[in-house]
mmCIF file of the N, C-alpha and C atoms, coordinates in Angstrom:
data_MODEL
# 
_entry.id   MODEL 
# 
loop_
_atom_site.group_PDB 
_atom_site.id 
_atom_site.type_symbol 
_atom_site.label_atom_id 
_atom_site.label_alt_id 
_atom_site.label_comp_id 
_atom_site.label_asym_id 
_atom_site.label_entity_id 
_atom_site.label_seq_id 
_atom_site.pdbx_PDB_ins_code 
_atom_site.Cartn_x 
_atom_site.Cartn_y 
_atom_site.Cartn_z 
_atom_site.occupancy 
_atom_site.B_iso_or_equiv 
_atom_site.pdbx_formal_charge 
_atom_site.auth_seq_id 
_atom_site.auth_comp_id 
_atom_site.auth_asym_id 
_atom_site.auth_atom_id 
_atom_site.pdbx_PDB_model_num 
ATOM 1   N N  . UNK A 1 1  ? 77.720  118.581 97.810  1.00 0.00 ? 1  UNK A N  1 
ATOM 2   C CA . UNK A 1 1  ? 78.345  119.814 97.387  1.00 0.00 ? 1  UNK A CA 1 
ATOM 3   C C  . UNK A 1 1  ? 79.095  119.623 96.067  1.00 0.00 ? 1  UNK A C  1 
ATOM 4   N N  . UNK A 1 2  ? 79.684  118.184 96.195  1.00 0.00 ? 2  UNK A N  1 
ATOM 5   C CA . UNK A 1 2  ? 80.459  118.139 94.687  1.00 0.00 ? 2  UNK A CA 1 
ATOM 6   C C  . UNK A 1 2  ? 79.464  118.243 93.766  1.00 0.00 ? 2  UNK A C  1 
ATOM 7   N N  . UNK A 1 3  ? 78.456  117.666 93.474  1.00 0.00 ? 3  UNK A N  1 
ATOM 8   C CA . UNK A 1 3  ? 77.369  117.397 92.469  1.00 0.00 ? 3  UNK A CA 1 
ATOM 9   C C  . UNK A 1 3  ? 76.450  118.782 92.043  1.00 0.00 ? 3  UNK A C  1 
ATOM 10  N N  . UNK A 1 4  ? 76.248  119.345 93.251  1.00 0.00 ? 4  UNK A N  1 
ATOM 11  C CA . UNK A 1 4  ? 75.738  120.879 93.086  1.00 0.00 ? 4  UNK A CA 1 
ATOM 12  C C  . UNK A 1 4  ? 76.823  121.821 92.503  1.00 0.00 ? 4  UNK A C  1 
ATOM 13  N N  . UNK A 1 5  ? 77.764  121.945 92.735  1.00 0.00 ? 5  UNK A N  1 
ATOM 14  C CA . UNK A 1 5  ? 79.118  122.517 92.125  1.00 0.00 ? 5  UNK A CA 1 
ATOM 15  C C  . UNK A 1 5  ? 79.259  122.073 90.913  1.00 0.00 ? 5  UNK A C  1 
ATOM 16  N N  . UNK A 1 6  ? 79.544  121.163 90.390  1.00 0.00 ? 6  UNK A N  1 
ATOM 17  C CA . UNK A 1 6  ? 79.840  120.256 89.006  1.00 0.00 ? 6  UNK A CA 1 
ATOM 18  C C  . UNK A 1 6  ? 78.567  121.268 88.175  1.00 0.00 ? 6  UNK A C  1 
ATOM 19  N N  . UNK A 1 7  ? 77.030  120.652 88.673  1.00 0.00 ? 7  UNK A N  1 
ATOM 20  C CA . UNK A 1 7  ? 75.784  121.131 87.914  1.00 0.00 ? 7  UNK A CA 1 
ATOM 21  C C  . UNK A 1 7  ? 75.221  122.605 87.348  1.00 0.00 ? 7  UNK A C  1 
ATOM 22  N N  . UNK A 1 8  ? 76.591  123.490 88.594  1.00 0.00 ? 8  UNK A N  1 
ATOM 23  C CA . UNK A 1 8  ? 76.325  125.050 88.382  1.00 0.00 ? 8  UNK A CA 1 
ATOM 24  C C  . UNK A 1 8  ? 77.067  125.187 87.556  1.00 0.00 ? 8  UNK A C  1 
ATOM 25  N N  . UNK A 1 9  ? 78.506  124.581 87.557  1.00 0.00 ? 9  UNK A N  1 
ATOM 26  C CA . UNK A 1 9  ? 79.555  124.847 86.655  1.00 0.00 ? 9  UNK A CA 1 
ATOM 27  C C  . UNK A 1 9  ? 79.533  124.430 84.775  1.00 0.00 ? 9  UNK A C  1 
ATOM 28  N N  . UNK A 1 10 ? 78.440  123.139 85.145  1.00 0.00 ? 10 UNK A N  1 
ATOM 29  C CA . UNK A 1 10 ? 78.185  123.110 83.579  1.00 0.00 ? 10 UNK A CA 1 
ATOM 30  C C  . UNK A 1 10 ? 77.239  123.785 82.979  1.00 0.00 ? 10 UNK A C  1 
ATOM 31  N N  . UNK A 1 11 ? 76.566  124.723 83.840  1.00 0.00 ? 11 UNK A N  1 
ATOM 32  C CA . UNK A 1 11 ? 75.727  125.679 83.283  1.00 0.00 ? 11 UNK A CA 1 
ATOM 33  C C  . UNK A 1 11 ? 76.441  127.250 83.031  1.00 0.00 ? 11 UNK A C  1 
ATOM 34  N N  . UNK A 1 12 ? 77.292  127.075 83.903  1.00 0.00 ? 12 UNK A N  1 
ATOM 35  C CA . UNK A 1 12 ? 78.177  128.246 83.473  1.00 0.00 ? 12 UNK A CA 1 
ATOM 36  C C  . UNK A 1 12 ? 79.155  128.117 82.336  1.00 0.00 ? 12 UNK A C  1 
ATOM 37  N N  . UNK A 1 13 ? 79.650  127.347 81.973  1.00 0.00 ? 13 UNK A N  1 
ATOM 38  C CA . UNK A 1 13 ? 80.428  127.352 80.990  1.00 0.00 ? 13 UNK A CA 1 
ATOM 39  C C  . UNK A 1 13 ? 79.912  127.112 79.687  1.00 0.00 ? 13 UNK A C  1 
ATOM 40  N N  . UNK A 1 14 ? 79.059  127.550 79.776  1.00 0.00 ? 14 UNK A N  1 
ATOM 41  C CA . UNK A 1 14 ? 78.519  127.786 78.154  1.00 0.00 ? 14 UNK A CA 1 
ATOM 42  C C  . UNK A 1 14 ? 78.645  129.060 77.748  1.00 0.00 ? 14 UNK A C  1 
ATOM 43  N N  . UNK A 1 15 ? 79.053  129.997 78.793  1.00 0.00 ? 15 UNK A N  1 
ATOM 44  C CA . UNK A 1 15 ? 79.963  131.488 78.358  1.00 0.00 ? 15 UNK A CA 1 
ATOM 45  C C  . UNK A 1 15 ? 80.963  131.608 78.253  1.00 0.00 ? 15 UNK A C  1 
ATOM 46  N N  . UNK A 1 16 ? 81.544  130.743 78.869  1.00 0.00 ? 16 UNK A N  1 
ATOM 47  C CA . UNK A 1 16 ? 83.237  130.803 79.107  1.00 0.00 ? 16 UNK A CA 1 
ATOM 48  C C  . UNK A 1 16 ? 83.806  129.112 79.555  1.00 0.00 ? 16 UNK A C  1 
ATOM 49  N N  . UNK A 1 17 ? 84.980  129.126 79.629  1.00 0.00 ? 17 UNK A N  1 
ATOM 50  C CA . UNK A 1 17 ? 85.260  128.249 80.027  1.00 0.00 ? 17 UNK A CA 1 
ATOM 51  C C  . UNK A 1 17 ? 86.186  127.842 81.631  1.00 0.00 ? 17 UNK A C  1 
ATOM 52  N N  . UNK A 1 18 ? 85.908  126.884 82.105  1.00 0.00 ? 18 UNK A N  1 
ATOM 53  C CA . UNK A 1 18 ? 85.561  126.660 83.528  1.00 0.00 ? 18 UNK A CA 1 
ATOM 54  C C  . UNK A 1 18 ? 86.641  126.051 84.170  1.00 0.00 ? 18 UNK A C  1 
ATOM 55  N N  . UNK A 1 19 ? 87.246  126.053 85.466  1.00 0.00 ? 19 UNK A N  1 
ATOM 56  C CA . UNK A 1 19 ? 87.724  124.558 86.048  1.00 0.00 ? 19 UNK A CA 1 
ATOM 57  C C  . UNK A 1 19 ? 87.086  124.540 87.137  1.00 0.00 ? 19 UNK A C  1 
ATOM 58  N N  . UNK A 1 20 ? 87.014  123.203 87.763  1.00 0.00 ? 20 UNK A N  1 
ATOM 59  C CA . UNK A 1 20 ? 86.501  122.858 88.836  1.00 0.00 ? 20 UNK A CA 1 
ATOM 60  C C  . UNK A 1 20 ? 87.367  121.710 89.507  1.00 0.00 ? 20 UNK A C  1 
ATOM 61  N N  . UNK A 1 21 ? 88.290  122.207 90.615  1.00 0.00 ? 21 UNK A N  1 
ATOM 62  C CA . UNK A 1 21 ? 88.996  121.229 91.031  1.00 0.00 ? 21 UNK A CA 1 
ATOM 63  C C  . UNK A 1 21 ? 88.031  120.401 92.319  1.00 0.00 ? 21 UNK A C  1 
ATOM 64  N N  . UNK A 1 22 ? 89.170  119.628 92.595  1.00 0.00 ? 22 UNK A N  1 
ATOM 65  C CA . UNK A 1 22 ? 88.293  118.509 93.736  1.00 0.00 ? 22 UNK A CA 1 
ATOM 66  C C  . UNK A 1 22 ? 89.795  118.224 94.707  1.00 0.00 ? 22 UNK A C  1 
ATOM 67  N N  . UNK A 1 23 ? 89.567  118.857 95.785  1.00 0.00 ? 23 UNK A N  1 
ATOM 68  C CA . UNK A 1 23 ? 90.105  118.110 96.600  1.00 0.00 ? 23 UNK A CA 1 
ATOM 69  C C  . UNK A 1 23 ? 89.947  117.405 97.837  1.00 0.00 ? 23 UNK A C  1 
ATOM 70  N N  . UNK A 1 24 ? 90.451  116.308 98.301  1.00 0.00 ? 24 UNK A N  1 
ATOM 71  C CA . UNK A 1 24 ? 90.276  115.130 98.982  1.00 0.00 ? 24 UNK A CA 1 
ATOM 72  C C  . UNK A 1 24 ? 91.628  114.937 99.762  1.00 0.00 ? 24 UNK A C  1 
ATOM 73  N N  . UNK A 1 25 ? 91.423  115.548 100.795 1.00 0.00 ? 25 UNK A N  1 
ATOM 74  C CA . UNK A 1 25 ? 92.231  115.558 102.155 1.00 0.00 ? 25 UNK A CA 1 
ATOM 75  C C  . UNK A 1 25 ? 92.172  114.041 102.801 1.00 0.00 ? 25 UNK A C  1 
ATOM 76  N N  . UNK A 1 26 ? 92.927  113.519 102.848 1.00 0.00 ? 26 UNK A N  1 
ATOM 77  C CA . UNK A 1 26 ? 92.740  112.151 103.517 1.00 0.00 ? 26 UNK A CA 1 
ATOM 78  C C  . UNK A 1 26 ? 92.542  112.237 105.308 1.00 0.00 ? 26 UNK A C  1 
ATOM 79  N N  . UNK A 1 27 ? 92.467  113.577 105.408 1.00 0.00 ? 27 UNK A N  1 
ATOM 80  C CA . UNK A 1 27 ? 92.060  113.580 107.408 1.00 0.00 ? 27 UNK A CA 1 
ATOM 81  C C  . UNK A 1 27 ? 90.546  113.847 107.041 1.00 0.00 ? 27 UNK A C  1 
ATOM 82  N N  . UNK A 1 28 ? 90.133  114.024 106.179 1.00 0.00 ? 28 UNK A N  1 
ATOM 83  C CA . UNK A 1 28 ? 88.321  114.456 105.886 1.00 0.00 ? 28 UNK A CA 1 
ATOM 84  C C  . UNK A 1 28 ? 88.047  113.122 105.077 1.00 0.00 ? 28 UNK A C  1 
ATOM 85  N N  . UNK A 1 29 ? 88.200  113.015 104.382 1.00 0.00 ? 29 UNK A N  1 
ATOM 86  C CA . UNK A 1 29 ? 87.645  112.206 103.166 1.00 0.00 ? 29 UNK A CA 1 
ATOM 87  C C  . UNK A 1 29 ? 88.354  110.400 103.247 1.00 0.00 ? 29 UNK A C  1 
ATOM 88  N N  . UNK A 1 30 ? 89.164  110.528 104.596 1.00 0.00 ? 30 UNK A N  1 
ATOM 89  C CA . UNK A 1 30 ? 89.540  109.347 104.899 1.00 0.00 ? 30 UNK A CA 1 
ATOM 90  C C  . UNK A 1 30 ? 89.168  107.796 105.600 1.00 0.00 ? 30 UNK A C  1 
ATOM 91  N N  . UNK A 1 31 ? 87.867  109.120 106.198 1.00 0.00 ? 31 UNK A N  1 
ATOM 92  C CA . UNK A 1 31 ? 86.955  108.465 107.082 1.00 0.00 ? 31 UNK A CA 1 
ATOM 93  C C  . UNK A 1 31 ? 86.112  106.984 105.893 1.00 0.00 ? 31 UNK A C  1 
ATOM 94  N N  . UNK A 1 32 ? 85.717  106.012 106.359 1.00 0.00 ? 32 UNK A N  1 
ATOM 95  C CA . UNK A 1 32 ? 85.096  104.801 105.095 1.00 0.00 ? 32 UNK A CA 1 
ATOM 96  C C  . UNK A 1 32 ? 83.846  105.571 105.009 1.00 0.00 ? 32 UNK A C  1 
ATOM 97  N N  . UNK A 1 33 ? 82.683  106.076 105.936 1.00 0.00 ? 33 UNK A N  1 
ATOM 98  C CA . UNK A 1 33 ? 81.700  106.384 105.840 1.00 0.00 ? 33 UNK A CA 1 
ATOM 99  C C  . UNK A 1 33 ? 81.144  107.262 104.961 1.00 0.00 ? 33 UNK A C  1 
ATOM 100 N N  . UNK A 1 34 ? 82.824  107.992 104.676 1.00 0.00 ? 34 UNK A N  1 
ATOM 101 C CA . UNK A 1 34 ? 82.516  109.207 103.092 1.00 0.00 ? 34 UNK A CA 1 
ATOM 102 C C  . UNK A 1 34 ? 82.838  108.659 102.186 1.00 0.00 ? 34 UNK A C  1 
ATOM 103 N N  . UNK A 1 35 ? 82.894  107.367 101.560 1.00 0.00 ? 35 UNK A N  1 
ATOM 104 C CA . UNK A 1 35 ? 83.073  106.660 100.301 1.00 0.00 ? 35 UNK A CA 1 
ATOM 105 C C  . UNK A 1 35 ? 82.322  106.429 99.832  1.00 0.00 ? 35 UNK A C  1 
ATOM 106 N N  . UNK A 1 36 ? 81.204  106.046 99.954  1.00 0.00 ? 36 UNK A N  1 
ATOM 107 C CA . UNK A 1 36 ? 79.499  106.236 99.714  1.00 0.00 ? 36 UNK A CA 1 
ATOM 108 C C  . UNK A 1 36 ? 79.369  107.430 98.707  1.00 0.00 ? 36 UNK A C  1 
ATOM 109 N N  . UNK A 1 37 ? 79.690  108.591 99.536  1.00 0.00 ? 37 UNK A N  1 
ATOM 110 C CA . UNK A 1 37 ? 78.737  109.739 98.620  1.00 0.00 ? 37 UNK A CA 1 
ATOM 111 C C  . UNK A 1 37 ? 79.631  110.461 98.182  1.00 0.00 ? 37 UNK A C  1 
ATOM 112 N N  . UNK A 1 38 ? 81.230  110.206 98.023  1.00 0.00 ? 38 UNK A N  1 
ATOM 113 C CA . UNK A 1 38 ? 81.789  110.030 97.284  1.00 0.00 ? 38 UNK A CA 1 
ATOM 114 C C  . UNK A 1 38 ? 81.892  110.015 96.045  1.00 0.00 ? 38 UNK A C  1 
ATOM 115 N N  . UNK A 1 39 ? 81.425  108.373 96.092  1.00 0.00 ? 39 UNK A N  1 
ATOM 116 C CA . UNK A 1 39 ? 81.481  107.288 95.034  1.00 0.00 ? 39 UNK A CA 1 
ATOM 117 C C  . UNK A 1 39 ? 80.536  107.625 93.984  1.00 0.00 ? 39 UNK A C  1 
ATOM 118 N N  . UNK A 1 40 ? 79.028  107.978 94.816  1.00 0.00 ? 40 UNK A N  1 
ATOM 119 C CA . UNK A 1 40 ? 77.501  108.728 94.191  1.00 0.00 ? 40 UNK A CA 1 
ATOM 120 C C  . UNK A 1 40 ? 78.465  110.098 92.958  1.00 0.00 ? 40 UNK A C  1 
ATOM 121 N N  . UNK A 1 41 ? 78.882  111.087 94.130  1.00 0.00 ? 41 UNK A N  1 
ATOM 122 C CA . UNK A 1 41 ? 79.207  112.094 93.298  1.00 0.00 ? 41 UNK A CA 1 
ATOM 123 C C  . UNK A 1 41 ? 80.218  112.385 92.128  1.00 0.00 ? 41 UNK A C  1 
ATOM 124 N N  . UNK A 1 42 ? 80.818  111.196 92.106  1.00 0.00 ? 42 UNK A N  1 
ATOM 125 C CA . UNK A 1 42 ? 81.976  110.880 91.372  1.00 0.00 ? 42 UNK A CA 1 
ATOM 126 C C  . UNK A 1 42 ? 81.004  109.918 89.711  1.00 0.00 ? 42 UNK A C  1 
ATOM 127 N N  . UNK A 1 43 ? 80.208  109.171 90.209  1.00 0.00 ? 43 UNK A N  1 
ATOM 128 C CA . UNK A 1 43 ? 79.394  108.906 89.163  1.00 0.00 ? 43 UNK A CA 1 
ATOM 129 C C  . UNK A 1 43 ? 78.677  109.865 88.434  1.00 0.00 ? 43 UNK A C  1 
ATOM 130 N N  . UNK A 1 44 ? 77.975  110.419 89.179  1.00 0.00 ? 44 UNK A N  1 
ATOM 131 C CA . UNK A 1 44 ? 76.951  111.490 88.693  1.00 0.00 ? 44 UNK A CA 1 
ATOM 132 C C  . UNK A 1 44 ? 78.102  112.684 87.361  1.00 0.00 ? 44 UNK A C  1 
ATOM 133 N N  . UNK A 1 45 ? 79.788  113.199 88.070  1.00 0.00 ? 45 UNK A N  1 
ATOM 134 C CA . UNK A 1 45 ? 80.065  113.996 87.613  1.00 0.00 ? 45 UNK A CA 1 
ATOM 135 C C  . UNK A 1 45 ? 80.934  113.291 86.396  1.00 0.00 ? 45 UNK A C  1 
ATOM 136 N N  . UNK A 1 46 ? 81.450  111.800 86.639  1.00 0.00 ? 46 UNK A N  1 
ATOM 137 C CA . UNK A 1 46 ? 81.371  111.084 85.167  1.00 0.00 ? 46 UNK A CA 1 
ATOM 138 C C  . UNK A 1 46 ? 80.542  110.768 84.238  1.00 0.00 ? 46 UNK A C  1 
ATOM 139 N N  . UNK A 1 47 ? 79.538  110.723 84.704  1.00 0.00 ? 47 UNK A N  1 
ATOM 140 C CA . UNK A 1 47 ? 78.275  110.152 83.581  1.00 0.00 ? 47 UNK A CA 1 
ATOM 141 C C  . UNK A 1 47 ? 77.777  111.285 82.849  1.00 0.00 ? 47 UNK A C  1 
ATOM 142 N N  . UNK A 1 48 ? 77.725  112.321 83.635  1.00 0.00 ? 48 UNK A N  1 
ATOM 143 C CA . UNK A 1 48 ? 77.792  113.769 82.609  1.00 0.00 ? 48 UNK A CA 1 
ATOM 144 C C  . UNK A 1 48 ? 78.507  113.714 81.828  1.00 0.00 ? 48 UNK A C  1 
ATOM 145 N N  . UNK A 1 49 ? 79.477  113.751 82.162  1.00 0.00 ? 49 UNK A N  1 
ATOM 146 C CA . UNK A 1 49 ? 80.475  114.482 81.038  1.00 0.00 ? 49 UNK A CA 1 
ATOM 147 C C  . UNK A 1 49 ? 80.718  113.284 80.144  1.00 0.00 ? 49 UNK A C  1 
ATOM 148 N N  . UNK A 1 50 ? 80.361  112.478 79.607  1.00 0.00 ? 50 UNK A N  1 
ATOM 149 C CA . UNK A 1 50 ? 79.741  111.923 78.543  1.00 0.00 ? 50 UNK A CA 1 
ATOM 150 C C  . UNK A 1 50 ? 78.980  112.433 77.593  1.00 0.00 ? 50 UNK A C  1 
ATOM 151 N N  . UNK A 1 51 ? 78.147  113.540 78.106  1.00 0.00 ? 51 UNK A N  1 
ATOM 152 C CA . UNK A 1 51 ? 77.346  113.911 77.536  1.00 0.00 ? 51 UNK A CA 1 
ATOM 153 C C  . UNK A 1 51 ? 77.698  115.358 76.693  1.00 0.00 ? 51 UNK A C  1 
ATOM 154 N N  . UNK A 1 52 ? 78.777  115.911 77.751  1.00 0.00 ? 52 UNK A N  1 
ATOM 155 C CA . UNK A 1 52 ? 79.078  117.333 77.476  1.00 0.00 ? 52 UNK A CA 1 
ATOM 156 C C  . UNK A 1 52 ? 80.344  117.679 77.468  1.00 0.00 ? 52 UNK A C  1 
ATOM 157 N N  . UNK A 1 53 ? 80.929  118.524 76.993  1.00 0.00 ? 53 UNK A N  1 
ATOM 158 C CA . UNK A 1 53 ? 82.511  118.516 77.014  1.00 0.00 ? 53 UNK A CA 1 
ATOM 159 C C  . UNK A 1 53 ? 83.203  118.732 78.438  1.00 0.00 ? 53 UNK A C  1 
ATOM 160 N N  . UNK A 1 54 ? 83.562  118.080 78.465  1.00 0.00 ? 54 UNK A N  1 
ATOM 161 C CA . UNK A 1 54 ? 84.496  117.890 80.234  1.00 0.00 ? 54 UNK A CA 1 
ATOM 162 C C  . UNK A 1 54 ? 85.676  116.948 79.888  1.00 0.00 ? 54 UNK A C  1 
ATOM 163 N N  . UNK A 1 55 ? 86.560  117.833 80.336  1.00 0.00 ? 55 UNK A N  1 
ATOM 164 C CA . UNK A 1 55 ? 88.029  117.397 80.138  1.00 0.00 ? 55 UNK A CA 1 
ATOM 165 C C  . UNK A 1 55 ? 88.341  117.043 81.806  1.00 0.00 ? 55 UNK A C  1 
ATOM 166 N N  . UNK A 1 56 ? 88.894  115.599 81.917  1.00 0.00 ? 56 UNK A N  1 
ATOM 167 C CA . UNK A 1 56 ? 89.177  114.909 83.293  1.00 0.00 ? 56 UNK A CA 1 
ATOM 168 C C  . UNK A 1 56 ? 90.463  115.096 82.869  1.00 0.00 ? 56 UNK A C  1 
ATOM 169 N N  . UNK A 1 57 ? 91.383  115.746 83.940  1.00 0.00 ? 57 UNK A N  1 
ATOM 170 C CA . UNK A 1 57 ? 92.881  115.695 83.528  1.00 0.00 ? 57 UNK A CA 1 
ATOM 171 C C  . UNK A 1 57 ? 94.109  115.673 84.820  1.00 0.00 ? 57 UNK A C  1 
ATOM 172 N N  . UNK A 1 58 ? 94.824  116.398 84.595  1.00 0.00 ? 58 UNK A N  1 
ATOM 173 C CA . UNK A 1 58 ? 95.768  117.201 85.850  1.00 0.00 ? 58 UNK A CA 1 
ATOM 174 C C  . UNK A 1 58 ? 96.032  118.393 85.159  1.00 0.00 ? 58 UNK A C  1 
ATOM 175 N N  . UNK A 1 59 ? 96.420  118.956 87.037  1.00 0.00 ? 59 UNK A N  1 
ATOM 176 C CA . UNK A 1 59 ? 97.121  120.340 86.911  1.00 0.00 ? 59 UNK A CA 1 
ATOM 177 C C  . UNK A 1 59 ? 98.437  120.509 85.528  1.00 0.00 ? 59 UNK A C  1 
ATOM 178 N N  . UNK A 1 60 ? 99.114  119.575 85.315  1.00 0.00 ? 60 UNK A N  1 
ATOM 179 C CA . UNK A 1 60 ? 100.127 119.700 84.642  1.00 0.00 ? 60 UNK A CA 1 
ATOM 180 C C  . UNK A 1 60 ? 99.832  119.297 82.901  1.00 0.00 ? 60 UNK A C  1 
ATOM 181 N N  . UNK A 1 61 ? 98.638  118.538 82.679  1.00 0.00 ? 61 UNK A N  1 
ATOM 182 C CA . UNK A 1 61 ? 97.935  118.460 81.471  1.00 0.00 ? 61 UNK A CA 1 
ATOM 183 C C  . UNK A 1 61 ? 97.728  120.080 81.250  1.00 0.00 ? 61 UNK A C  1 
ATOM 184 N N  . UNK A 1 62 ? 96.776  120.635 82.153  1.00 0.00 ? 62 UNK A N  1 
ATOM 185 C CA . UNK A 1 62 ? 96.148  121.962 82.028  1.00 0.00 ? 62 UNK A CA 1 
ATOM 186 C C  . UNK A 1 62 ? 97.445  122.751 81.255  1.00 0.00 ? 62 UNK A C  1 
ATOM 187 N N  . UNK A 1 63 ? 98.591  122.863 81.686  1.00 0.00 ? 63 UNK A N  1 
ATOM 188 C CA . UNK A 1 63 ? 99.704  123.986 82.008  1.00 0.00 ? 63 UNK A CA 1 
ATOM 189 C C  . UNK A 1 63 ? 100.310 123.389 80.684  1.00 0.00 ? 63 UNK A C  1 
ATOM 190 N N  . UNK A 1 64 ? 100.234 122.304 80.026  1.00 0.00 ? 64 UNK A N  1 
ATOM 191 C CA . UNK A 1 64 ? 100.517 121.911 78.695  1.00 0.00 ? 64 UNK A CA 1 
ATOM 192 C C  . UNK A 1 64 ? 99.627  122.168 77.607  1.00 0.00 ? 64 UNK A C  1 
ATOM 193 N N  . UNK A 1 65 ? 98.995  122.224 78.008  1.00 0.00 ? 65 UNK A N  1 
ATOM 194 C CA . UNK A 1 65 ? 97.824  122.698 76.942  1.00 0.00 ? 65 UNK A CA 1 
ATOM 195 C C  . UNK A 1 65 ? 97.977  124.957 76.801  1.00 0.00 ? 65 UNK A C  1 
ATOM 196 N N  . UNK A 1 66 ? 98.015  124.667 77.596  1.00 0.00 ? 66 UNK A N  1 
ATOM 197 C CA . UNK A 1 66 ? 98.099  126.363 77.929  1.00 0.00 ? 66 UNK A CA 1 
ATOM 198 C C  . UNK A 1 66 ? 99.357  126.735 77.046  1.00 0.00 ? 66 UNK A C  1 
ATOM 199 N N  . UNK A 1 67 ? 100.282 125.835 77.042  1.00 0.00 ? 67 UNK A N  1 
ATOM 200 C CA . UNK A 1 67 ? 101.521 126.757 76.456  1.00 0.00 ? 67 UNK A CA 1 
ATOM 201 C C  . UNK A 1 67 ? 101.528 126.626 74.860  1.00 0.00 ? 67 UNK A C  1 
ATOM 202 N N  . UNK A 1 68 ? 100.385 125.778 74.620  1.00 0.00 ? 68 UNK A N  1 
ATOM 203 C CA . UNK A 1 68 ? 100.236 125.699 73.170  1.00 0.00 ? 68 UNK A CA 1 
ATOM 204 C C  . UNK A 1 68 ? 99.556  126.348 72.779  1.00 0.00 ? 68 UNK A C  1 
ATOM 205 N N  . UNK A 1 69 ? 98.890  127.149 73.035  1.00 0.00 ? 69 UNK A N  1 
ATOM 206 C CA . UNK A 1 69 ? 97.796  128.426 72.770  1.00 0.00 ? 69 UNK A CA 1 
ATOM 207 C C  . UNK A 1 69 ? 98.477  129.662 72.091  1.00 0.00 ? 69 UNK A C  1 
ATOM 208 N N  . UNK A 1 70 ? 97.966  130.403 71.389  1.00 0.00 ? 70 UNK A N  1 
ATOM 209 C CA . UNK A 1 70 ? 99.155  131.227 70.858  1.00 0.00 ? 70 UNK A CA 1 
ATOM 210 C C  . UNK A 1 70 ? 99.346  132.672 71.882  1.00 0.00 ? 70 UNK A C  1 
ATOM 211 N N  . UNK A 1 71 ? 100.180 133.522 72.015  1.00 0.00 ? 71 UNK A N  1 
ATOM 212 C CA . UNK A 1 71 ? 100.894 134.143 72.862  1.00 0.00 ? 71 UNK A CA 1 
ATOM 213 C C  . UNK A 1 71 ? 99.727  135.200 72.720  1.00 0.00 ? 71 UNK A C  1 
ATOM 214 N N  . UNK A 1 72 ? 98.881  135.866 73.635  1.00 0.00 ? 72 UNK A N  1 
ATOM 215 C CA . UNK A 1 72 ? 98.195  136.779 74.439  1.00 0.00 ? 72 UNK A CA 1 
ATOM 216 C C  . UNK A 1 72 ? 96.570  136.530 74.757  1.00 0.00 ? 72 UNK A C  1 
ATOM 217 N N  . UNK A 1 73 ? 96.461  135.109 74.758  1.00 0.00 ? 73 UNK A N  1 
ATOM 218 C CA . UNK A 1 73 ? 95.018  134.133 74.988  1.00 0.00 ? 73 UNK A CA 1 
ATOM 219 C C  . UNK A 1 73 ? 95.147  134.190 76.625  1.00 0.00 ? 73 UNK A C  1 
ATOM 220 N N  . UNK A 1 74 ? 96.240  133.977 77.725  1.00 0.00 ? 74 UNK A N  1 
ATOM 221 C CA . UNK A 1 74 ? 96.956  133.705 78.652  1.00 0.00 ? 74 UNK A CA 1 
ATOM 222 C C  . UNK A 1 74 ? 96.946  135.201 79.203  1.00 0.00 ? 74 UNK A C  1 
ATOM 223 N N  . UNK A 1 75 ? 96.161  135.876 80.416  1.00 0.00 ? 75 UNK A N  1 
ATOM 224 C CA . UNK A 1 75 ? 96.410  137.173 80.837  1.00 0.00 ? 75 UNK A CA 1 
ATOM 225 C C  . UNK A 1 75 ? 98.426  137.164 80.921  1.00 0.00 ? 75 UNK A C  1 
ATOM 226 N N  . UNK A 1 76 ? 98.643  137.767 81.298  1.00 0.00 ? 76 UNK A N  1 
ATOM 227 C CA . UNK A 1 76 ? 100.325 137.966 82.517  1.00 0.00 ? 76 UNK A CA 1 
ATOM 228 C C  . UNK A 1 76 ? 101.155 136.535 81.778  1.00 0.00 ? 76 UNK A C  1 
ATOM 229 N N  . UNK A 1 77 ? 100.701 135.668 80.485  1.00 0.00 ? 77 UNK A N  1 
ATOM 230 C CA . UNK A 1 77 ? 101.595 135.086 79.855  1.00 0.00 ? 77 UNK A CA 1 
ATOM 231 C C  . UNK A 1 77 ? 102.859 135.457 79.327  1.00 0.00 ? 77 UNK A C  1 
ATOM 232 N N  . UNK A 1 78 ? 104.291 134.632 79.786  1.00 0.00 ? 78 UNK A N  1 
ATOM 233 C CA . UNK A 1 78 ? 105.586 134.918 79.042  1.00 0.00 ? 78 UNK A CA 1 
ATOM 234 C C  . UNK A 1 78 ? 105.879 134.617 77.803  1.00 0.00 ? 78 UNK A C  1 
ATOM 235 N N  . UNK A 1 79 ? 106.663 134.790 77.154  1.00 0.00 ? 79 UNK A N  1 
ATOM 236 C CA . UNK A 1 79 ? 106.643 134.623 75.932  1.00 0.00 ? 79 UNK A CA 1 
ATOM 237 C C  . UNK A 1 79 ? 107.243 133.248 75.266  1.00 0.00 ? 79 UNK A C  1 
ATOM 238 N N  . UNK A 1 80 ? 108.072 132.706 76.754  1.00 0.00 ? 80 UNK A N  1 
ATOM 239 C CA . UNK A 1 80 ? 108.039 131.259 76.513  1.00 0.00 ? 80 UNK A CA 1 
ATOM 240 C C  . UNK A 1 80 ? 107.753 130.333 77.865  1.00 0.00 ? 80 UNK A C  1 
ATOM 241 N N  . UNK A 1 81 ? 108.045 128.826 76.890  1.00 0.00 ? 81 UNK A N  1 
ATOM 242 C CA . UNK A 1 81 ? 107.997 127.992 78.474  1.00 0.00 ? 81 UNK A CA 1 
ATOM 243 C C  . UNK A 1 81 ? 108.688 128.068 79.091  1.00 0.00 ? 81 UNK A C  1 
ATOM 244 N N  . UNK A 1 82 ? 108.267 128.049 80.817  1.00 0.00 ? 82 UNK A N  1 
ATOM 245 C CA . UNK A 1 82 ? 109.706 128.019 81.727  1.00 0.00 ? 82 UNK A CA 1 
ATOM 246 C C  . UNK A 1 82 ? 110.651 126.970 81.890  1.00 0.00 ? 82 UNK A C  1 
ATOM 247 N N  . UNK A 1 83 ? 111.336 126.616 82.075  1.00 0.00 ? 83 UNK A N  1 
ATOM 248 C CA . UNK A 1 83 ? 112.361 125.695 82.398  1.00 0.00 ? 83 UNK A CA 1 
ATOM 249 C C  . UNK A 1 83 ? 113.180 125.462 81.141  1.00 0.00 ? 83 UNK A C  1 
# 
């Protein structure tokens, strides 16, 4: 599912631009037997993005980048940063 997700998403974002989070519950993904295909899908969605623009980051990279954008790029954006 990660790899099919990743493959739709880099076909979609050649209109727009995309995120695709990943999360990994350690009561699901804790099990050893899911480290395997995992590991597969985690290659597959690095070795792409070598190829194509894909930004590997965090939530809080994202939200820094965002506030540097100029003021009405951002739907419901304030006019400054919070805190």
């Amino acid at each position: 599912m990660i790899v099919d997700g990743f493959d739709e998403m880099i076909e979609q974002c050649r209109a727009q631009p995309l995120v695709m989070t990943l999360s990994l519950h350690p009561f699901v993904m804790g099990q050893p037997f899911r480290l395997p295909p995992l590991r597969k899908a985690l290659k597959h969605c690095v070795e792409h993005s070598k190829r194509d623009r894909v930004w590997w980051t965090t939530p809080g990279a994202v939200a820094d980048y965002c506030y540097t954008l100029p003021p009405g790029i951002i739907p419901g954006e304030g006019p400054t940063k919070p805190g």
